[in-house]
C-alpha positions in Angstrom: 0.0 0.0 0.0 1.6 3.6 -1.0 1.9 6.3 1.2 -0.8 8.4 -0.4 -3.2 5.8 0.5 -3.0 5.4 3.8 -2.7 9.0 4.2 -6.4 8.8 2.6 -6.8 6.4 5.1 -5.5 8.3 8.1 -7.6 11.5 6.5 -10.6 9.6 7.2 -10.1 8.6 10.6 -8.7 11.2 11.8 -11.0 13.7 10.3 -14.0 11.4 11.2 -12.6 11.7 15.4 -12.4 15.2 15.1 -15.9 16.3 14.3 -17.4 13.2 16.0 -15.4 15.3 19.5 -16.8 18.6 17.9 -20.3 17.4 17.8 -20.3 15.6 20.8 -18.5 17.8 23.0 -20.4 21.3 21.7 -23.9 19.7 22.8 -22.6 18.4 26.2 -21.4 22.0 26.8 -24.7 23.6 25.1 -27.0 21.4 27.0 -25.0 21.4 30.2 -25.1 25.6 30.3 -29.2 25.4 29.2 -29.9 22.8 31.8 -27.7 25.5 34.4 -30.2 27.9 33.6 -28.5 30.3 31.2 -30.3 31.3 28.0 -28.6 32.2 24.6 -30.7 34.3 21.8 -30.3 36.5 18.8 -31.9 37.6 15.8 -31.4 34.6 13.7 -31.8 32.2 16.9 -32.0 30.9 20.0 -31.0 27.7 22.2 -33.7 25.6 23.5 -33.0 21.9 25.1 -35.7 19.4 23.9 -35.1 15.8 24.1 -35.5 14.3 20.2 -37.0 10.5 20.7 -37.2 10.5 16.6 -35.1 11.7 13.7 -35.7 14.9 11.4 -39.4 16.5 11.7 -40.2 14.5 13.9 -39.6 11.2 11.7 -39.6 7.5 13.0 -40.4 9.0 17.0 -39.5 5.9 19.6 -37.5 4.5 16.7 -34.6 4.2 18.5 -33.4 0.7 17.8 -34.1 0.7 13.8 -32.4 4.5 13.9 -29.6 3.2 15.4 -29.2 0.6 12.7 -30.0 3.0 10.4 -27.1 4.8 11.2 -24.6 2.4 11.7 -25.7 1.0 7.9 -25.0 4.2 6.5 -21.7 5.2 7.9 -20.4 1.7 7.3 -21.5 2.3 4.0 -19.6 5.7 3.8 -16.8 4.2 5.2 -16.8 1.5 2.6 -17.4 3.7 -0.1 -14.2 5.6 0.7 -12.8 2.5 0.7 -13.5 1.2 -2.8 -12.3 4.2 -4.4 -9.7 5.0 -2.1 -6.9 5.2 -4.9 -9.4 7.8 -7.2 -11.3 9.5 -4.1 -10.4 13.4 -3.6 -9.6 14.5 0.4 -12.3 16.9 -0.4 -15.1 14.5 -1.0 -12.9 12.7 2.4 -13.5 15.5 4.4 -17.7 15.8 3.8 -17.9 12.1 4.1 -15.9 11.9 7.3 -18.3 15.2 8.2 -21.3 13.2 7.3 -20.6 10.0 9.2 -19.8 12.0 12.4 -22.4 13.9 12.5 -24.6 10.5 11.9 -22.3 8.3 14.7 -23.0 11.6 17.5 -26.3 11.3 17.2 -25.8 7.5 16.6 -23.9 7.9 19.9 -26.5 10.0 22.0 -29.3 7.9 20.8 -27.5 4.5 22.2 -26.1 6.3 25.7 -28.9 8.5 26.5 -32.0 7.0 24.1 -32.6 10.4 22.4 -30.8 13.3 20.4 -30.1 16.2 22.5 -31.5 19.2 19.7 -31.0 23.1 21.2 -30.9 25.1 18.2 -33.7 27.0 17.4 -34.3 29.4 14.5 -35.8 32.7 14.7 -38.6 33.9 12.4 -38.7 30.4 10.4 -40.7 27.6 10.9 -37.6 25.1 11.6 -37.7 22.1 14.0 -35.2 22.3 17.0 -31.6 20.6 15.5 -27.7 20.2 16.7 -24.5 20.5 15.7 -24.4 16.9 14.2 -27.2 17.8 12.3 -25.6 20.6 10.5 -22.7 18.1 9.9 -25.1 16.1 8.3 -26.8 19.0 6.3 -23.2 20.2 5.2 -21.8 16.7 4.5 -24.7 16.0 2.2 -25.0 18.9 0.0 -21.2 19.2 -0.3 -21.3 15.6 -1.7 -24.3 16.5 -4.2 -22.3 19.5 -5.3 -19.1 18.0 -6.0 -20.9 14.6 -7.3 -22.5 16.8 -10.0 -19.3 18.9 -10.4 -17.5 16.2 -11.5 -19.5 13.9 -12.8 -18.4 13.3 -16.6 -14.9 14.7 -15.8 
């Protein structure tokens, strides 16, 4: 295996621990602060503790078990993905993926250790549901990989 390779490979994990910490440790910190009785809010939002039994809008709620598969399925997936094109993949497309995946293994994470997602971020002035920092990994990871899939598709 060349040196370029397992640096792909060393990418992914490495990139993969450090926003599965990010996520993990911002909503401790968030939700320890809200729970301490502090309150955060702006123009554009606010921070508001719920406990999330489901997944996005309210999707699949006491699912816990089949979301937890869920996830697990997918990042191996990811993981595996990277892997079959590991001599063609771009870091770029490493970094989202690694992005995605820990932004599903923290909530992953949370579901299995507490039995729900811990969601605090509220939006001002739009009809949003409540979300976390993993889930804006997720959001990111996604449409990064749509954009660059159909930037470089046929190149």
């Amino acid at each position: 295996m060349n040196s370029n390779i397992i640096g792909k490979y060393l990418f992914l994990i490495a990139s993969f621990i450090f926003w599965l910490f990010l996520a993990l440790f911002s909503s401790r910190l968030i939700v320890d602060n809200l729970t301490s009785g502090h309150e955060y809010s702006n123009f554009l939002f606010n921070l508001h503790y719920i406990k999330n039994s489901g997944a996005a809008f309210s999707l699949f709620q006491n699912a816990r078990e089949f979301l937890i598969i869920v996830s697990i399925v997918a990042t191996t997936l990811l993981f595996g993905f990277v892997h079959y094109h590991i001599r063609s993949i771009h870091y770029l497309s490493i970094s989202f993926i690694a992005l995605l995946s820990a932004g599903i293994m923290s909530n992953c994470h949370e579901r299995i250790v507490l039995g729900y997602v811990r969601d605090y971020i509220q939006l001002n002035n739009i009809n949003f549901p409540i979300f976390n920092v993993a889930d804006i990994f997720i959001t990111v990871g996604v449409i990064a990989l749509v954009v660059i899939l159909l930037y470089f598709k046929g190149r």
